[in-house]
C-alpha positions as CSV (number, residue, x, y, z in Angstrom):
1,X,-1.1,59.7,18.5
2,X,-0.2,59.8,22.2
3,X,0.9,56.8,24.1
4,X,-2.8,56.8,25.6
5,X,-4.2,56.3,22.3
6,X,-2.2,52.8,22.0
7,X,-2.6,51.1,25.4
8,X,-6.3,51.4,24.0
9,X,-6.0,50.3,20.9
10,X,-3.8,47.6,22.6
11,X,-6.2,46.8,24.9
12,X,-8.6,46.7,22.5
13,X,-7.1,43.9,20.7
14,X,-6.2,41.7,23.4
15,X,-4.4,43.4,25.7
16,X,-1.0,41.4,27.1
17,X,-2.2,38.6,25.2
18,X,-1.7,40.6,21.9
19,X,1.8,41.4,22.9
20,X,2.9,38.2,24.3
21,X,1.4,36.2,20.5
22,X,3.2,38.8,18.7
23,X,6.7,38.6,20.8
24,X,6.1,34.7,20.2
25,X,5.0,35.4,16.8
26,X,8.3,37.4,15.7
27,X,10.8,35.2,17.8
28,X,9.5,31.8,16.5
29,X,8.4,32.2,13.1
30,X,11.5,30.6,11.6
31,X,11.0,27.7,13.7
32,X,7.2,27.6,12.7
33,X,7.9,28.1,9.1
34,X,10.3,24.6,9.3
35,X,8.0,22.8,11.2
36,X,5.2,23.3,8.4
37,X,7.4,22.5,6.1
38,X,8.1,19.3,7.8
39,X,4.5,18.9,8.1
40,X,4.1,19.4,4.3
41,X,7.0,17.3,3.6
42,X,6.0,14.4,5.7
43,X,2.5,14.8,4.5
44,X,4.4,14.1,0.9
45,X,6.6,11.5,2.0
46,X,3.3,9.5,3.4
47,X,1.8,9.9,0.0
48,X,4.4,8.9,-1.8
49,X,4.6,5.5,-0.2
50,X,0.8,5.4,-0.2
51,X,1.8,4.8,-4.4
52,X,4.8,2.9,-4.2
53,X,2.7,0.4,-2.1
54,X,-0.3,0.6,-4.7
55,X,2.3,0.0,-7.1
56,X,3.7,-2.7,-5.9
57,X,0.8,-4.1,-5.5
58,X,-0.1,-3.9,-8.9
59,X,2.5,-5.4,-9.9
60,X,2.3,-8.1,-8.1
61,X,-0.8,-8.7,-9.4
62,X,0.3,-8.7,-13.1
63,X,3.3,-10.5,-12.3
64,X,0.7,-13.8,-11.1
65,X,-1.3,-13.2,-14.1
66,X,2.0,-13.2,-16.3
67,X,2.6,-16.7,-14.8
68,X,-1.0,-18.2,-14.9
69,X,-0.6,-17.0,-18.5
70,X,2.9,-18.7,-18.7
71,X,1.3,-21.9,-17.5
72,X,-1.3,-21.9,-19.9
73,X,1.6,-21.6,-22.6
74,X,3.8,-24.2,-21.3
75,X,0.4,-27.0,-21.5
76,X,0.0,-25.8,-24.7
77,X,3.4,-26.1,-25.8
78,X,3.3,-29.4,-24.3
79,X,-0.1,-30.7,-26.1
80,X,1.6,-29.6,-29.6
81,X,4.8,-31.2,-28.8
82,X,2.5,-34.4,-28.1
83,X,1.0,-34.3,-31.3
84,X,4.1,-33.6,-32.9
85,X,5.7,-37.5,-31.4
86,X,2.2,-38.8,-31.9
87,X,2.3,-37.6,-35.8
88,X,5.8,-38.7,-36.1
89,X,4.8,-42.3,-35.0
90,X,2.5,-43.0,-37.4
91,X,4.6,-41.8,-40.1
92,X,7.3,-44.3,-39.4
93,X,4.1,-47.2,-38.8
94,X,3.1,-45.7,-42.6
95,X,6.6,-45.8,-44.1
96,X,7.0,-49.4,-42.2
97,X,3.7,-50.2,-44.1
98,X,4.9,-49.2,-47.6
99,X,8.2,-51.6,-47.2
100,X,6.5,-54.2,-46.1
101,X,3.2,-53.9,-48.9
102,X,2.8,-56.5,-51.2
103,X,2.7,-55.6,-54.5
104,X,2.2,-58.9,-56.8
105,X,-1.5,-60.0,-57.9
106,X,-2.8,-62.8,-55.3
107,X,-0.5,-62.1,-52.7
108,X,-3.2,-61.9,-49.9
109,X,-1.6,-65.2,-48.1
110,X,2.3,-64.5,-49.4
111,X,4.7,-63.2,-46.7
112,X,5.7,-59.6,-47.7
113,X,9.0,-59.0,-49.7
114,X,11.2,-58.0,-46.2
115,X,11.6,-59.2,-43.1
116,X,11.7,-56.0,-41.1
């Protein structure tokens, strides 16, 4: 092939607008390959803290569950420990009962045995 035989295939595929993009291409293409991969990694970075903040979130969310759930527990815990006193009081009134019963035939006007 002759040098006539380029300039027209050269000018058939864009003329000096084919030579200057591949001058540009061959003098920039490390720069263009670290700028993609800034792209991509930014790209990654954005997703990443498109999780963390959906994670976060979530948690947050379970975390005021866990503590209506730790409410509930504490009222509960606080009803049974209610009981508990109330139950203890009316053993003692039962016991205090039993000293003080009256156990003698006719004994319905008699003052009982102790004086507690």
């Amino acid at each position: 092939m002759e040098l006539n035989d380029w300039l027209t295939i050269l000018g058939a595929l864009g003329g000096l607008e084919a030579i200057k993009w591949i001058v540009n291409f061959y003098v920039n293409r490390k720069t263009d390959a670290r700028k993609e991969d800034a792209a991509a990694d930014a790209a990654e970075n954005e997703n990443e803290r498109k999780q963390v903040a959906w994670l976060e979130e979530r948690i947050a969310q379970r975390d005021a569950k866990i503590d209506a759930i730790y409410v509930e527990l504490r009222q509960e815990q606080a009803e049974k420990l209610q009981l508990i006193h109330d139950k203890h009081e009316l053993e003692l009134k039962l016991k205090e009962a039993e000293i003080k019963k009256c156990d003698v035939r006719g004994c319905s006007s008699r003052q009982p045995p102790s004086d507690y």
